[in-house]
N, C-alpha and C positions, 0 to 999 in steps of 0.2 A: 657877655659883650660889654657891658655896662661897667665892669671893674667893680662889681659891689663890694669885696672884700677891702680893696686897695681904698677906697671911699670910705671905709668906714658905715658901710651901712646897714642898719640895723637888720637882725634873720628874719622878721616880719615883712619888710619891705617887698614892694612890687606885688602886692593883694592886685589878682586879678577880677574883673566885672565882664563876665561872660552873658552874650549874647545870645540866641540860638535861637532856629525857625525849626520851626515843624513839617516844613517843605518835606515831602518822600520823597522826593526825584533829586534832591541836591543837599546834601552835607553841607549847614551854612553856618558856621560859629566867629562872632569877631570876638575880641579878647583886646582888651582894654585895662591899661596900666596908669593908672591915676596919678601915680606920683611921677612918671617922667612928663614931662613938659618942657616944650619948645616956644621962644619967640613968635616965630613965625614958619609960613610956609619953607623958605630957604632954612630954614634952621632946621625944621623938624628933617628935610632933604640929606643935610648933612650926614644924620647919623639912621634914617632908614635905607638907603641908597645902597650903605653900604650892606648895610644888614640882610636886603636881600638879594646882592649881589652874591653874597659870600653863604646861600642856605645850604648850598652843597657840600660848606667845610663842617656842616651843624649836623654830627648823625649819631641814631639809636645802635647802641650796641648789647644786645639779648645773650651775644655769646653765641652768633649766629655765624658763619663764615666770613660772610662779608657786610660788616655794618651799615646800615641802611640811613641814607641821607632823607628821612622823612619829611622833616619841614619842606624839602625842595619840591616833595610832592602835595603837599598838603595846603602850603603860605600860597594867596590868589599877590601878586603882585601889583596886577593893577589899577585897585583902587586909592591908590597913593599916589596917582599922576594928578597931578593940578588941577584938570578939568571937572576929578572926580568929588563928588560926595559923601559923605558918612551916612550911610543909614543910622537913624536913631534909633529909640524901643518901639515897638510895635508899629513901624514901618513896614509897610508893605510893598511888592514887587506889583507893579499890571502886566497885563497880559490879556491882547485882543479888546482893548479898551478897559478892559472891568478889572479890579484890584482881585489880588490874590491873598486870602486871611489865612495859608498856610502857611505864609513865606515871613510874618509879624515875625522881627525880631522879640524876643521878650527873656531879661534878665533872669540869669541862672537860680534858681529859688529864693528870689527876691536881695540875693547878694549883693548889695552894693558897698560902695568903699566908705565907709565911717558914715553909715547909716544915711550916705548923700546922693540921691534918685538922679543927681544932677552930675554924678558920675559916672552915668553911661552914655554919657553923648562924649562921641570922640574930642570934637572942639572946645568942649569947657576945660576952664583950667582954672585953678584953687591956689595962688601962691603958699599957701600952711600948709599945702599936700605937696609941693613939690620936693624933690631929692635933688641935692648939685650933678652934674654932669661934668665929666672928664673931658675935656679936647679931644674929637674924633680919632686925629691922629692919633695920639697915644696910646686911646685902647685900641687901635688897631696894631702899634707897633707892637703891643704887648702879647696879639694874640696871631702868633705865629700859623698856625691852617686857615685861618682868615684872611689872615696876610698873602698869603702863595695862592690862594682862590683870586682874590682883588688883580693882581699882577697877572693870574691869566687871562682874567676877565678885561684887563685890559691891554693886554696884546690885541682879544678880538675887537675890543671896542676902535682903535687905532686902524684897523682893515676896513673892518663892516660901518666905521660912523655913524656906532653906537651911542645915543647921548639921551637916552630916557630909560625908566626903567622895564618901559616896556620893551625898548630893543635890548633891553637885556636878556627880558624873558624868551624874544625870538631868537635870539643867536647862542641858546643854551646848548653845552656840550653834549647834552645827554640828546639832544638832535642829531647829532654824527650817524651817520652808515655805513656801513663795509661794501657799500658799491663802488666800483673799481670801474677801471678803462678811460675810453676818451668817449667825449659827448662834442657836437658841432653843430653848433646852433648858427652858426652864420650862415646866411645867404635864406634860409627858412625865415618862410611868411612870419608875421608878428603872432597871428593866433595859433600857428606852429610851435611857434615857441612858448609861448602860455600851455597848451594843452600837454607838451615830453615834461615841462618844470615842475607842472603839478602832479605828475606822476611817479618825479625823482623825490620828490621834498623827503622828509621825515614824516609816515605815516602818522606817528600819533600826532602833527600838526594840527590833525581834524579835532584832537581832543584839547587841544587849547584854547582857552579864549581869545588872547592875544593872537594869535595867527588866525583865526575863524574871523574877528572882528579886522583885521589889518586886510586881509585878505580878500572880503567881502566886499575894503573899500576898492581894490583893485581889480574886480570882475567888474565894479558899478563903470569904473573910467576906462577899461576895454571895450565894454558894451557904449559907453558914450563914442569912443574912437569909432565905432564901427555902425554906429548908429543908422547909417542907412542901407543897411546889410540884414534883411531878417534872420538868413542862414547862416550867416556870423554871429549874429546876437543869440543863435539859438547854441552853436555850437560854443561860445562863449562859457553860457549860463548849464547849460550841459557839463561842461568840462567842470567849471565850480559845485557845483551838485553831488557828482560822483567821487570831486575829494572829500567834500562834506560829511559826504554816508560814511566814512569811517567814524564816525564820530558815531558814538553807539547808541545814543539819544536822538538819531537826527531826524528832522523836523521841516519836512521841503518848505513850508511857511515860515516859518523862525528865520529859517536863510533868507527869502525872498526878502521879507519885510527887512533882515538889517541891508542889503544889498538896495533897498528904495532908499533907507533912511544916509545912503552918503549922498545921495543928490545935495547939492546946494554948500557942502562942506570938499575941503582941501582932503584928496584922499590919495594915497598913492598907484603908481603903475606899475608898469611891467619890472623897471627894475629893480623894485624891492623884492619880488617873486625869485628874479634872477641871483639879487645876492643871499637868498634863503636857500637856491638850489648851492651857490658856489661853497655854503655854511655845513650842508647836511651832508655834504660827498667831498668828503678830505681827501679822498683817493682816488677821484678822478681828473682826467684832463679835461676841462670845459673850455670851448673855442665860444667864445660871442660877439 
């Protein structure tokens, strides 16, 4: 991505500082490149943005029928939104109040970049370590399946008003369905329509963060609308539950509690659910 050749950059370059937990329930490795460096937040944006817009042009080929676009499944997306933070080394997750000492980041057998400890924290930066960088455009002109990735990715962004990376991650193609026919949701109650949408979605919905977390905010502001409704608040929290359980780790307290934690925060409604169904089912007729 980077044009290293065209840069003139040395075959050494881009020594990775691997991270990794010990977590058994979650594969958790960050991977940290010392010599790229950005400004700032808007800079570093520029050129990750793209990067993982475009993971599905990035794939393994074994000499397997169909080459396997593994970054797409592997890269978390979301912790490169603004609000997020970098875990550093031996950082740990909580969980039910009490720290978790499985989950301790801790550097790949003690590899750091030119013997500098101060190399595994995402946010440092070393002007002597850094490599020049190419004008985004460019390397993107130059790299043609990245290119044609970006250009689809933004047809959908222009429909669905996509503008984070995280609605990248929910309006991913690989969410599509082969369900077919006409769906009419007009004139049907609101939690009508909440309970057919999350039925149509893309099952592996349940297994993404991004939709688990966006979504959770949107059962919290249901359950607020209906708030004087126990039977609605039940059949609400009901319906989000049962999408949930696809998710093969699922955890009715883990739900609960993020679904508490959008009180008090801007979270989304029903029509984010809705244009997630109009996203997943390319070949249906939806009336709303």
């Amino acid at each position: 991505f980077f044009g290293a050749e065209q840069m003139g950059w040395p075959s050494e370059a881009l020594f990775p500082v691997l991270l990794r937990s010990a977590d058994p329930t979650k594969f958790s490795c960050h991977v940290l490149f010392p010599e790229v460096q950005f400004e700032n937040f808007d800079h570093q944006q520029q050129y990750v943005s793209p990067i993982l817009a475009g993971l599905g042009a990035l794939v393994l080929d074994c000499g397997q029928e169909k080459p396997l676009p593994l970054l797409k499944f592997v890269v978390d997306r979301v912790p490169y939104m603004r609000f997020q933070h970098f875990r550093g080394p031996f950082a740990c997750k909580p969980k039910a109040g009490k720290w978790r000492p499985e989950t301790a980041l801790e550097v790949e057998q003690g590899a750091y970049f030119r013997d500098d400890p101060l190399t595994c924290f995402a946010g440092y930066v070393n002007p002597e370590y850094a490599l020049p960088l190419r004008p985004v455009d460019e390397l993107i002109d130059n790299n043609k399946e990245l290119k044609v990735q970006l250009e689809q990715n933004s047809r959908s962004s222009e429909f669905f008003g996509m503008g984070s990376d995280m609605d990248t991650a929910l309006f991913d193609p690989d969410f599509f369905t082969s369900n077919a026919g006409e769906l009419d949701l007009l004139g049907l109650p609101e939690i009508e329509q909440y309970e057919v949408c999350l039925k149509l979605i893309h099952r592996a919905r349940a297994s993404q963060w991004a939709s688990w977390f966006r979504l959770s905010g949107v059962c919290f502001q249901m359950m607020q609308r209906h708030g004087n409704s126990p039977e609605m608040r039940h059949r609400i929290l009901h319906a989000h539950m049962t999408w949930s359980q696809g998710y093969a780790d699922f955890d009715e307290d883990e739900n609960w509690h993020l679904i508490e934690k959008a009180a008090g925060k801007r979270v989304s409604g029903l029509s984010l659910l809705k244009k997630m169904l109009i996203h997943d089912n390319p070949y249906m007729t939806i009336r709303m």
